[in-house]
C-alpha positions as CSV (number, residue, x, y, z in Angstrom):
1,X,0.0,0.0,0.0
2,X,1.2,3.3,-1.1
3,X,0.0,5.4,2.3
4,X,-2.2,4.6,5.1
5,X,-5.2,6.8,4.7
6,X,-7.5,5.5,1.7
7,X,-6.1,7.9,-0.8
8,X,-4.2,6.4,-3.6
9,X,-3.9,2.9,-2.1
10,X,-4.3,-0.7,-4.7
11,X,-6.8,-2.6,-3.8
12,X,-4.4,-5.6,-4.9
13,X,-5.6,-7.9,-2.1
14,X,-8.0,-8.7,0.7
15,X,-7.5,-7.5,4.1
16,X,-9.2,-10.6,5.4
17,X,-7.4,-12.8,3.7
18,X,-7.9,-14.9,0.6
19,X,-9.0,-18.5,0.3
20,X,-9.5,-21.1,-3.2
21,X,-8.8,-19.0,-6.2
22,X,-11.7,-16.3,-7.4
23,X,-12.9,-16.2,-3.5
24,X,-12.3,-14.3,-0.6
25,X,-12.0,-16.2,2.8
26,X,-14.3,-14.9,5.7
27,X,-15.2,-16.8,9.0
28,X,-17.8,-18.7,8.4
29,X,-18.2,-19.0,5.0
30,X,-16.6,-18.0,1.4
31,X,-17.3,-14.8,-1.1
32,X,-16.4,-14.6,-5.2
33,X,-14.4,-12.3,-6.3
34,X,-15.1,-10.7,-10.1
35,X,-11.5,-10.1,-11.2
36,X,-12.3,-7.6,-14.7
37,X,-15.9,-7.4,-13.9
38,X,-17.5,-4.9,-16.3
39,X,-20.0,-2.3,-14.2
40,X,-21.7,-3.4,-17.1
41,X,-22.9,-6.4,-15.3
42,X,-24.9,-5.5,-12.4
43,X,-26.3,-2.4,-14.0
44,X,-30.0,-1.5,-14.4
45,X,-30.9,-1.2,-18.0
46,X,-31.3,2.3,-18.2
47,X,-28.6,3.6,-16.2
48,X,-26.8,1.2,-18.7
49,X,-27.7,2.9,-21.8
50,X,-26.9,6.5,-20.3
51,X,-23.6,5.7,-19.4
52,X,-22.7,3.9,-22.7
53,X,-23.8,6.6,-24.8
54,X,-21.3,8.8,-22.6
55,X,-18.6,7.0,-22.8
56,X,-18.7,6.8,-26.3
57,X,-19.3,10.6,-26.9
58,X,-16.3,12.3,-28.4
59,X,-15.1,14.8,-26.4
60,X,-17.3,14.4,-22.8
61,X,-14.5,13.5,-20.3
62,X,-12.8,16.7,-21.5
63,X,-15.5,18.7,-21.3
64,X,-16.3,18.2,-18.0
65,X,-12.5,17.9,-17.1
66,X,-12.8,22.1,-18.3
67,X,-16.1,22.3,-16.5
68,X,-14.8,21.0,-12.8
69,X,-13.1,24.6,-11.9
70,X,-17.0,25.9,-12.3
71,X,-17.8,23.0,-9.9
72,X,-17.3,23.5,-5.7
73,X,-15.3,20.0,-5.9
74,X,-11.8,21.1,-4.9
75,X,-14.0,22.9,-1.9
76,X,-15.8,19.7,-1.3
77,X,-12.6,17.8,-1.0
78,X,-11.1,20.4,1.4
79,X,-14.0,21.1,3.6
80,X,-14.2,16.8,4.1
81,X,-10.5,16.6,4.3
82,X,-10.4,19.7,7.2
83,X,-14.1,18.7,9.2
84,X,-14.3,14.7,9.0
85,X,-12.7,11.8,9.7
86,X,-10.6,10.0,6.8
87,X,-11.4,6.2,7.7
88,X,-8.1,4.4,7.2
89,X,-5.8,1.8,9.3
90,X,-5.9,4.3,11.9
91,X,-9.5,5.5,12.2
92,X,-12.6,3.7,11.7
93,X,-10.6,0.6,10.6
94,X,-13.6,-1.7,10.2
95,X,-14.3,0.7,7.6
96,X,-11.4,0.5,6.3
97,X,-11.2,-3.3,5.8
98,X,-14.4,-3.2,4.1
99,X,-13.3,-0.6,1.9
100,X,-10.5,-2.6,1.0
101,X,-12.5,-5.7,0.2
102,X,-15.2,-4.7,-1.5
103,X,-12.5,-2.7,-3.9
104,X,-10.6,-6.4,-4.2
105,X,-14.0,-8.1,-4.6
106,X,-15.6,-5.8,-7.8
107,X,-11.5,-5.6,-9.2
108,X,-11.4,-1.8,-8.3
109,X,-7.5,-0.8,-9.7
110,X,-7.4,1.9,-6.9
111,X,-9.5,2.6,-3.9
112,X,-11.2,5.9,-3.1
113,X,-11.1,8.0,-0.2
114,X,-13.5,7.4,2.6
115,X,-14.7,10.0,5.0
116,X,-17.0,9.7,8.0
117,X,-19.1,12.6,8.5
118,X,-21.1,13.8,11.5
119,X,-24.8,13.8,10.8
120,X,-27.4,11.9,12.3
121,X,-29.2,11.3,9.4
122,X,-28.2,8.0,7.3
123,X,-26.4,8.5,4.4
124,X,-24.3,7.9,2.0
125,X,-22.8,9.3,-1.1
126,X,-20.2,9.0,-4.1
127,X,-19.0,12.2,-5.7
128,X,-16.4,13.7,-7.1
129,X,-14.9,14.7,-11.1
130,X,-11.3,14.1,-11.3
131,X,-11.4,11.0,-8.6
132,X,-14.2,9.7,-6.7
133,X,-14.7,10.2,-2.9
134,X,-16.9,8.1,-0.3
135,X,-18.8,9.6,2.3
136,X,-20.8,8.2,4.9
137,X,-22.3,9.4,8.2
138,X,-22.1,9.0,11.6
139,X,-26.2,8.2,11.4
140,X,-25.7,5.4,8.9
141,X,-22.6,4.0,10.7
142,X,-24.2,3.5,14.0
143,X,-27.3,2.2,12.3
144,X,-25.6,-1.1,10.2
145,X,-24.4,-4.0,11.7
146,X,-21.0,-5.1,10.1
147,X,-23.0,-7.2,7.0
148,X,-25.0,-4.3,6.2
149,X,-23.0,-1.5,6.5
150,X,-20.6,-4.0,4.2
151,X,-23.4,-4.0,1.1
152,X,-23.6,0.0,2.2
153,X,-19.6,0.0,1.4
154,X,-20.0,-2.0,-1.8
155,X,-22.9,0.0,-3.2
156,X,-20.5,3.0,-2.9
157,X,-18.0,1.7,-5.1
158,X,-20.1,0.1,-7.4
159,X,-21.4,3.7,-8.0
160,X,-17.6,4.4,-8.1
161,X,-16.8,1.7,-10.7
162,X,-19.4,3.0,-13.2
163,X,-18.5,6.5,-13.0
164,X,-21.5,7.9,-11.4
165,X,-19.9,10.5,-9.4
166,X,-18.9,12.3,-11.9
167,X,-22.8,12.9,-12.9
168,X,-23.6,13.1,-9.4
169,X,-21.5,15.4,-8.6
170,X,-23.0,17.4,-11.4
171,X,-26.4,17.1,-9.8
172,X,-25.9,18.1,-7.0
173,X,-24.2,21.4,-8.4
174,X,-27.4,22.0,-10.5
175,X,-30.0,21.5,-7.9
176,X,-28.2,24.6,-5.7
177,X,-27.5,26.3,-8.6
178,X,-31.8,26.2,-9.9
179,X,-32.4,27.5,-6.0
180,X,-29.9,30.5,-7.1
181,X,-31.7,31.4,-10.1
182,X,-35.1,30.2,-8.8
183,X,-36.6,34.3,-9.0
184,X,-35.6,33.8,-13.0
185,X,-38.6,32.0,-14.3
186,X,-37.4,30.6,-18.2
187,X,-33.8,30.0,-16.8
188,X,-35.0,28.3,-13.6
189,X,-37.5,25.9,-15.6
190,X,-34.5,25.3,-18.4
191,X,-32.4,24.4,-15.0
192,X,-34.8,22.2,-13.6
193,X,-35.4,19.9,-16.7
194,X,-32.3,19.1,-16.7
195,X,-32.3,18.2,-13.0
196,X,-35.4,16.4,-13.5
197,X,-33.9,14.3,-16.0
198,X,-30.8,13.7,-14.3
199,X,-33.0,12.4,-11.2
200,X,-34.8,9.8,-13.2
201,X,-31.3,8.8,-14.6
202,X,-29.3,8.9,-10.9
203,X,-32.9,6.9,-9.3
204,X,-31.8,4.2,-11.6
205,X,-28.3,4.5,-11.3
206,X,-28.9,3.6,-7.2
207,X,-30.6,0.4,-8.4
208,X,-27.3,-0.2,-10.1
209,X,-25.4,0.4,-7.0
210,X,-27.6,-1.7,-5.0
211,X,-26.9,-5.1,-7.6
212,X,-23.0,-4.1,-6.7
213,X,-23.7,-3.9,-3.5
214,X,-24.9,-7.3,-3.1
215,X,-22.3,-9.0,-5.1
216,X,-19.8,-7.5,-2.4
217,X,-21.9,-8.5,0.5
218,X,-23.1,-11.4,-0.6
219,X,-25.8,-11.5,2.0
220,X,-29.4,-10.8,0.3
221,X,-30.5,-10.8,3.9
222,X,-27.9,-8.1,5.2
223,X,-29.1,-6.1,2.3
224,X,-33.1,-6.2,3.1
225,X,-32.2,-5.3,7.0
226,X,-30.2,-2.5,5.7
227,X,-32.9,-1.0,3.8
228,X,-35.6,-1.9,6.2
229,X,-33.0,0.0,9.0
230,X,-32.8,3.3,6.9
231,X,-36.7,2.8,6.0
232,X,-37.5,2.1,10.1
233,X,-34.6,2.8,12.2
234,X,-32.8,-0.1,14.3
235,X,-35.9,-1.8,15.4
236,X,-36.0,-5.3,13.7
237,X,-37.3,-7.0,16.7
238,X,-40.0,-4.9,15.1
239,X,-39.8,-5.8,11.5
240,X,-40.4,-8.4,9.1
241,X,-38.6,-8.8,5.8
242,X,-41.6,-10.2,4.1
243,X,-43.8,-7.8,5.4
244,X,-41.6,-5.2,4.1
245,X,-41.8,-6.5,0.9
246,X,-45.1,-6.7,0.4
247,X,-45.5,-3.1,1.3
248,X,-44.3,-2.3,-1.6
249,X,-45.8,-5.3,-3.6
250,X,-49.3,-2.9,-2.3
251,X,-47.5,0.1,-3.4
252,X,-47.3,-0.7,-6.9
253,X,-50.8,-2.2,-7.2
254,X,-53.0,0.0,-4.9
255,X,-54.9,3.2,-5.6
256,X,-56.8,4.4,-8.8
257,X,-55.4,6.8,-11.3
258,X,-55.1,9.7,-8.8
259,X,-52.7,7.6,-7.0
260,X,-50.6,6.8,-9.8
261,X,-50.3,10.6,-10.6
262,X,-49.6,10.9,-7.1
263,X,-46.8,8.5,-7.1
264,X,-44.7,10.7,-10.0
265,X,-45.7,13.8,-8.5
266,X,-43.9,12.1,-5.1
267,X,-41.1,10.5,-6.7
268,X,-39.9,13.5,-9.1
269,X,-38.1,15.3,-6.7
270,X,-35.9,12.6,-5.3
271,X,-32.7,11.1,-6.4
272,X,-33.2,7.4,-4.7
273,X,-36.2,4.9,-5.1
274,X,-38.7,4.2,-2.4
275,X,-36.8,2.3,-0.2
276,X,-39.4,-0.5,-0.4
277,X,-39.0,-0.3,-4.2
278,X,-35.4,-0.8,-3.7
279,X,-35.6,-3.9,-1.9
280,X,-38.6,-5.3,-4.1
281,X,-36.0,-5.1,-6.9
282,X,-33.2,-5.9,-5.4
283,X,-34.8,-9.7,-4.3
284,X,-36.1,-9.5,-7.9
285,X,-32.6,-8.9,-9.5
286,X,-31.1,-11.8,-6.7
287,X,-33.6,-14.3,-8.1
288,X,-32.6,-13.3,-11.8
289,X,-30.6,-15.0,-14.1
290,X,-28.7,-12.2,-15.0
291,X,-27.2,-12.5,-11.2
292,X,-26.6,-16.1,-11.4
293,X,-24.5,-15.9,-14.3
294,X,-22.3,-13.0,-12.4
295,X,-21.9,-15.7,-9.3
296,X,-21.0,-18.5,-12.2
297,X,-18.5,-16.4,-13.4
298,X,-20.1,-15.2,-16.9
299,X,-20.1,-11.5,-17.0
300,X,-18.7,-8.9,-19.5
301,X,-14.9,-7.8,-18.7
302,X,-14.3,-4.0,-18.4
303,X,-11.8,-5.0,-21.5
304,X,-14.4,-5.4,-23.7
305,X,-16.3,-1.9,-22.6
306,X,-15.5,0.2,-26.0
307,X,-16.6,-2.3,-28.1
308,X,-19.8,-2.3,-26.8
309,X,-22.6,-1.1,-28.8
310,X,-24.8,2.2,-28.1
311,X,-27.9,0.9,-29.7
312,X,-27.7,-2.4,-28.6
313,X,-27.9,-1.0,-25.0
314,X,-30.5,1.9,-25.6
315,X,-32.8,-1.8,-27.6
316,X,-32.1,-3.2,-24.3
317,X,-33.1,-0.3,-21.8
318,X,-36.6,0.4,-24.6
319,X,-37.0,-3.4,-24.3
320,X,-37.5,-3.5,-20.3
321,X,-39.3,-0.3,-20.1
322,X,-41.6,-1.8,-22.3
323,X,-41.7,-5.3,-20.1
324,X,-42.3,-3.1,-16.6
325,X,-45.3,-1.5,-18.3
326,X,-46.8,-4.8,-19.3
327,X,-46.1,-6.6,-16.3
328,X,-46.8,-3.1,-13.7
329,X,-50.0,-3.5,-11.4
330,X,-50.0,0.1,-11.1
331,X,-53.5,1.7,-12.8
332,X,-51.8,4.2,-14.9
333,X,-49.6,1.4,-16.3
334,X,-52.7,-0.3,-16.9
335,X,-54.8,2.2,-19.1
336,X,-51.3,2.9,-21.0
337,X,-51.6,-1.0,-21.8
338,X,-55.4,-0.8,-22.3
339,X,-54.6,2.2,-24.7
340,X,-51.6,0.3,-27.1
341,X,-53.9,-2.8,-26.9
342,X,-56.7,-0.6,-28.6
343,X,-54.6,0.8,-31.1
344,X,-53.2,-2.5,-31.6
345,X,-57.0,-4.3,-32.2
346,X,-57.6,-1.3,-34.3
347,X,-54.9,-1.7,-36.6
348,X,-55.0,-5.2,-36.9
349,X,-58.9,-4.6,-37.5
350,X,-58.0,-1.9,-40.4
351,X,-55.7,-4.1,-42.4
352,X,-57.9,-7.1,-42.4
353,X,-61.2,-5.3,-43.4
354,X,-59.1,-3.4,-46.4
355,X,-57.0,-6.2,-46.8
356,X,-59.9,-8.9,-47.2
357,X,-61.9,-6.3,-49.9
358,X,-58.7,-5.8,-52.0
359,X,-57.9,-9.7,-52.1
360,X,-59.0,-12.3,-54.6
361,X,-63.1,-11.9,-53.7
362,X,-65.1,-11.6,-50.5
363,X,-64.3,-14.1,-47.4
364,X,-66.0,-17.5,-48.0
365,X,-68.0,-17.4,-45.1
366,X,-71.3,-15.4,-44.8
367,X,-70.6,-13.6,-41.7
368,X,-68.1,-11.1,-43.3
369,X,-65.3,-12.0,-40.9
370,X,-61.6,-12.4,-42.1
371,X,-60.4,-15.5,-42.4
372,X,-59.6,-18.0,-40.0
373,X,-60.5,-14.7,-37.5
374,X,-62.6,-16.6,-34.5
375,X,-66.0,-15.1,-33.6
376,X,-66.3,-12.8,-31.0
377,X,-68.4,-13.6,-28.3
378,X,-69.7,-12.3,-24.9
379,X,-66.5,-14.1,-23.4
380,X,-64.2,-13.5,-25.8
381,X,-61.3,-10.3,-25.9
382,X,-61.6,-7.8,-28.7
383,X,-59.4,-9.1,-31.7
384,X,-60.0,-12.8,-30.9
385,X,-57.0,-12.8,-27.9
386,X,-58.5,-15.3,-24.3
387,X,-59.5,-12.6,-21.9
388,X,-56.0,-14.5,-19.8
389,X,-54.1,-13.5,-22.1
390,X,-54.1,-9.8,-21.4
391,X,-53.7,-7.1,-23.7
392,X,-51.4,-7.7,-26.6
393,X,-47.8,-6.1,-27.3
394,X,-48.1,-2.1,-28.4
């Protein structure tokens, strides 16, 4: 290690210790490592597509490279360095170690500096231009248990291994700068769609960081407590993980249309997901495929990251948009499936009506259907589909 204190140090080993080869040795049981592993891998669809399209724009690094001495970073990096504490060998070492291994677990070249903050509300955040820093608070640190506050650690550098500090940082100097200018109508509302935008994006991004998270931890159950924790507080004599996760199982299905609207209207001006989204999708993700194949070794290597293609990623991000609609309980999801499904029936009713007159004569049966269309009944869905079925693709 090159110093003592978080700052320019290799994550070139674990602190605990390593075991077989590709897995870390703990007491009491074993963790994988992902040597090359691609942020690629872990993250959400459309945080994926964003982030490929900006690394393959010409020009963006330097761009915001000129932009940073508009940005309060260098005053974000002294007022941490000169009013918390730097977690390293010396202070917070437990920290420290977990820093260090969730770095060596996700194959991060170099690890970032860590500060501990003092604020009793939990959180914690990645930022930074040039290099990315870690911050956590005092509230978040005597909330977690060891396991938990490890996923906490390894969500932090996920976000730090896809870059996102650099955009967070970026949104965070926005949103104080649209409070500045908030008395300029055009230039505030110019501001804050921008902001908006980047919100949806950085909402997304967290989900990402929560995947990373997990594949540090390793502990799906660590995870849900930690959630739960910053949802709650440190009560989980009073808590039940199921029951958490049905909360939000009620959340997406409950209400009418008024509380659809309300749900955007609530969700707009926050940078994280409901915490009981988070941990709905974060079970969902652990359950996936996609995850078992990362734990089985078969994930994209950050050596193949510049051959990877912008519209194959923005096809996949469209792709599961268009699967949450169809498979969302929520009401305004509904009537936007109800609506392509119309459209849909009335196409498909269009092209048969003017593509059975133009044809070779008029249908051979007497009821003026199209061919081989089936009759519909009293039970039957519009356009022939079983009422099971739901309705069909936009």
């Amino acid at each position: 290690m090159s110093d003592s204190n978080g700052s320019g140090e290799r994550a070139t080993g674990s602190a605990s210790g390593t075991g077989d080869e590709g897995h870390e040795r703990l007491p009491g049981r074993q963790r994988k490592r992902f040597p090359g592993i691609s942020s690629r891998a872990y993250e959400h669809p459309a945080d994926r597509s964003a982030l490929v399209a900006l690394r393959k724009l010409s020009g963006f690094d330097t761009v915001f490279k000129a932009l940073s001495g508009l940005l309060p970073e260098r005053s974000l990096r002294l007022l941490f360095l000169s009013d918390s504490v730097r977690v390293s060998d010396q202070q917070f070492q437990h920290l420290h170690t977990m820093l260090l291994d969730a770095c060596y677990i996700l194959d991060l070249p170099k690890v970032p500096p860590m500060y501990v903050t003092q604020d009793p509300q939990p959180n914690a955040m990645c930022i930074g231009l040039d290099e990315p820093i870690i911050v956590v608070t005092t509230g978040l640190v005597e909330l977690l248990d060891e396991e938990e506050m490890r996923a906490v650690v390894g969500h932090e550098v996920g976000h730090a291994l896809s870059g996102h500090a650099v955009y967070r940082t970026i949104l965070l100097f926005l949103t104080n700068f649209a409070l500045k200018i908030a008395w300029i109508p055009l230039g505030n509302i110019a501001v804050m769609a921008i902001v908006t935008a980047l919100r949806e994006w950085f909402r997304k991004s967290e989900l990402s960081a929560d995947r990373a998270g997990l594949l540090v931890g390793q502990d799906l159950q660590a995870s849900m407590r930690g959630l739960m924790k910053i949802a709650g507080g440190n009560h989980l004599h009073e808590m039940n993980v199921d029951a958490f996760l049905a909360q939000a199982e009620e959340y997406e299905a409950g209400g009418d249309l008024r509380d659809s609207v309300l749900k955007i209207m609530n969700v707009l001006p926050r940078t994280h997901p409901f915490t009981t989204v988070r941990a709905a999708e974060l079970k969902k993700w652990a359950e996936s495929r996609d995850h078992q194949r990362i734990v089985d070794g078969h994930y994209p290597r950050r050596s193949e990251d510049k051959d990877t293609s912008v519209t194959d990623s923005f096809r996949e991000s469209a792709s599961h948009y268009a699967d949450s609609v169809r498979a969302s309980k929520d009401p305004l999801m509904g009537l936007v499936r109800d609506l392509a499904g119309g459209a849909s029936d009335l196409g498909g009713r269009l092209r048969d009506t003017f593509g059975g007159r133009s044809g070779s004569g008029s249908p051979s049966s007497g009821s003026g259907e199209a061919p081989g269309k089936p009759s519909e009944g009293p039970g039957a869905a519009p356009g022939g589909r079983d009422p099971e079925d739901g309705p069909s693709k936009p």
